[in-house]
C-alpha positions as CSV (number, residue, x, y, z in Angstrom):
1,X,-44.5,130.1,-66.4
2,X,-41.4,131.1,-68.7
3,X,-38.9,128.3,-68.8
4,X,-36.0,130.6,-67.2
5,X,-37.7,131.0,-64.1
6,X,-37.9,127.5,-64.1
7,X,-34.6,126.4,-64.9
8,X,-32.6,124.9,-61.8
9,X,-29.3,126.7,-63.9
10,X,-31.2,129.8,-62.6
11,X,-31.4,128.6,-58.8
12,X,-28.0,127.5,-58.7
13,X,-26.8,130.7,-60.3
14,X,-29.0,132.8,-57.2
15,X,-27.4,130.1,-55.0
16,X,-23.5,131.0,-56.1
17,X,-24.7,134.7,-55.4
18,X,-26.2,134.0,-52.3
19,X,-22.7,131.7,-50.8
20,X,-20.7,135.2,-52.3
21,X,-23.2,137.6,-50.2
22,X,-22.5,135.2,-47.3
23,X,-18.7,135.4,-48.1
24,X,-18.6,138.9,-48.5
25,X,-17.8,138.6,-51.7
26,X,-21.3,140.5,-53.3
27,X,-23.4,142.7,-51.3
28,X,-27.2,142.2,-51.3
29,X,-27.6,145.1,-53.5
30,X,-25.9,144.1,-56.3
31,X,-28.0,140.8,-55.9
32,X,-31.2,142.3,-56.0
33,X,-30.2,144.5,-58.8
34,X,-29.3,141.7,-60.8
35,X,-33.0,140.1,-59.8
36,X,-34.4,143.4,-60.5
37,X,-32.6,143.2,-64.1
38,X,-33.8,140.2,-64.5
39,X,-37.3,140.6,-63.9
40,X,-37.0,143.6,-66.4
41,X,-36.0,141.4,-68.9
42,X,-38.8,139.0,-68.5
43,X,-41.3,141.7,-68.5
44,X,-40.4,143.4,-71.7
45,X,-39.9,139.9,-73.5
46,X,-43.5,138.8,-72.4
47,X,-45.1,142.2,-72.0
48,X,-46.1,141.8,-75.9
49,X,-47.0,138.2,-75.9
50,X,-50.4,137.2,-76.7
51,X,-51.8,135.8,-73.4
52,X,-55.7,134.6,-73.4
53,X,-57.4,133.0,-71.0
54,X,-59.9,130.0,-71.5
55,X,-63.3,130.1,-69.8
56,X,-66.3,128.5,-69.8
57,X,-69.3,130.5,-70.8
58,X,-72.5,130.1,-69.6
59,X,-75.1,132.0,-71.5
60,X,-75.3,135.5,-73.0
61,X,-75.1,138.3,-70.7
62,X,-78.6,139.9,-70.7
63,X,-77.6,143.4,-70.5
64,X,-75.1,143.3,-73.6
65,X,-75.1,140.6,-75.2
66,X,-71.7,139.8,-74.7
67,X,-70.7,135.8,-73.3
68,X,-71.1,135.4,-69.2
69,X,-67.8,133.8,-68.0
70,X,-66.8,132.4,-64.8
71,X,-64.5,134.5,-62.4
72,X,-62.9,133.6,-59.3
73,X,-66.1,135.2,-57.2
74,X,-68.5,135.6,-59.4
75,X,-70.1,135.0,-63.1
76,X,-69.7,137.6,-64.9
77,X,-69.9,139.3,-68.5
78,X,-66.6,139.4,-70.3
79,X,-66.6,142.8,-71.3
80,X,-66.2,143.7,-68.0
81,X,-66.2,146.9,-66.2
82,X,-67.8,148.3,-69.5
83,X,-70.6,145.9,-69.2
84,X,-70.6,145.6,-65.1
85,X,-73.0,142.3,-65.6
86,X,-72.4,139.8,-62.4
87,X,-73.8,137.1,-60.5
88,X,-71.9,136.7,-56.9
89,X,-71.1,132.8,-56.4
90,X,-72.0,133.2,-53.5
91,X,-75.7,135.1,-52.3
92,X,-76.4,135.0,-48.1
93,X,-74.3,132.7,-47.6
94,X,-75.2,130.0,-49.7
95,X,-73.1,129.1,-53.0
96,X,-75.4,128.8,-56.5
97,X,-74.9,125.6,-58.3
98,X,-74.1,126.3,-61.9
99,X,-77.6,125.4,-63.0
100,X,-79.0,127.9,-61.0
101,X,-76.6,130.3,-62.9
102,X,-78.0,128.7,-66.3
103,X,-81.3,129.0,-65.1
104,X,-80.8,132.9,-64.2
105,X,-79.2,133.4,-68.0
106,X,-82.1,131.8,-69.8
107,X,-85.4,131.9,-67.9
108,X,-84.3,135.0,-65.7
109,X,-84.9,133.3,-62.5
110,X,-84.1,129.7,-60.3
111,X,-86.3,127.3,-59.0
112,X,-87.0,127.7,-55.4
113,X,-83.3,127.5,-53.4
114,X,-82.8,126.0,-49.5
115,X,-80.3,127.1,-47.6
116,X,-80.2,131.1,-47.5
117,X,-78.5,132.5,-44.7
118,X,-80.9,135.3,-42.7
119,X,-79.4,138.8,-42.3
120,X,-79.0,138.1,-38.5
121,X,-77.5,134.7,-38.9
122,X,-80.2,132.9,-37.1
123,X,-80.9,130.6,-39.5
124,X,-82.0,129.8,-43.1
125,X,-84.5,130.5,-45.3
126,X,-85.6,129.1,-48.7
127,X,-86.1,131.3,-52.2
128,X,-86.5,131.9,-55.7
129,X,-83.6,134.7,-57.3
130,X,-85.5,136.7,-60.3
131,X,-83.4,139.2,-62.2
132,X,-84.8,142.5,-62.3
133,X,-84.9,144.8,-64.9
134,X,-81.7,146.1,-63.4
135,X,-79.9,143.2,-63.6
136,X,-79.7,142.7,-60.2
137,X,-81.0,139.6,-58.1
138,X,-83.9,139.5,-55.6
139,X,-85.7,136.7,-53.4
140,X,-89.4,135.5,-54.3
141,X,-91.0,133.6,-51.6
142,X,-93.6,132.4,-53.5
């Protein structure tokens, strides 16, 4: 986060302006056009800054070769949309540990998983996830 958003000079500053709207003294517009100034400011200063995020990888994605990275939802290759490699955190309702995740990466398939949530939600079911030539996911009971 920038340092001038920070900065309590900042809030006091928006608190002087928000005493003078109370006042009459400044109307809300000029306010928010000074925020809206502001914000422009910040976004052209940092719109050119080189901003990276770490993450973990866990393998090389098998459809590209690029690295698998952990997302918010999902494990995923890095490249993307242009790739479209992913592995959902979470498959019928049951969240993969990451060595299932591993597993998936370099042996193309998990040992045999409990808890798997059934379509109708009456209870659970245990399973294997292969990839598929696809590289997309599917149960083996066996």
């Amino acid at each position: 986060v920038p340092e001038e958003i920070k900065s309590p000079k900042l809030t006091a500053q928006w608190e002087e302006k928000l005493q003078a709207i109370e006042k009459g003294n400044m109307t809300s517009g000029e306010f928010m056009n000074g925020i809206a100034g502001f914000v422009c400011g910040l976004t052209q200063k940092y719109s050119n800054a080189d901003i990276s995020i770490s993450r973990k990888i866990f393998g090389k994605c098998p459809k590209c070769g690029g690295n698998v990275v952990e997302y918010s939802k999902m494990y995923g290759c890095e490249k993307g949309k242009s790739c479209g490699f992913k592995i959902w955190k979470t498959i019928s309702g049951k969240s993969l540990p990451e060595g299932a995740v591993l597993s998936l990466l370099d042996l193309g398939r998990t040992a045999k998983l409990k808890g798997f949530k059934k379509k109708d939600g009456k209870g659970k079911f245990d399973a294997i996830l292969v990839m598929n030539d696809d590289f997309t996911l599917s149960f083996k009971f066996k």
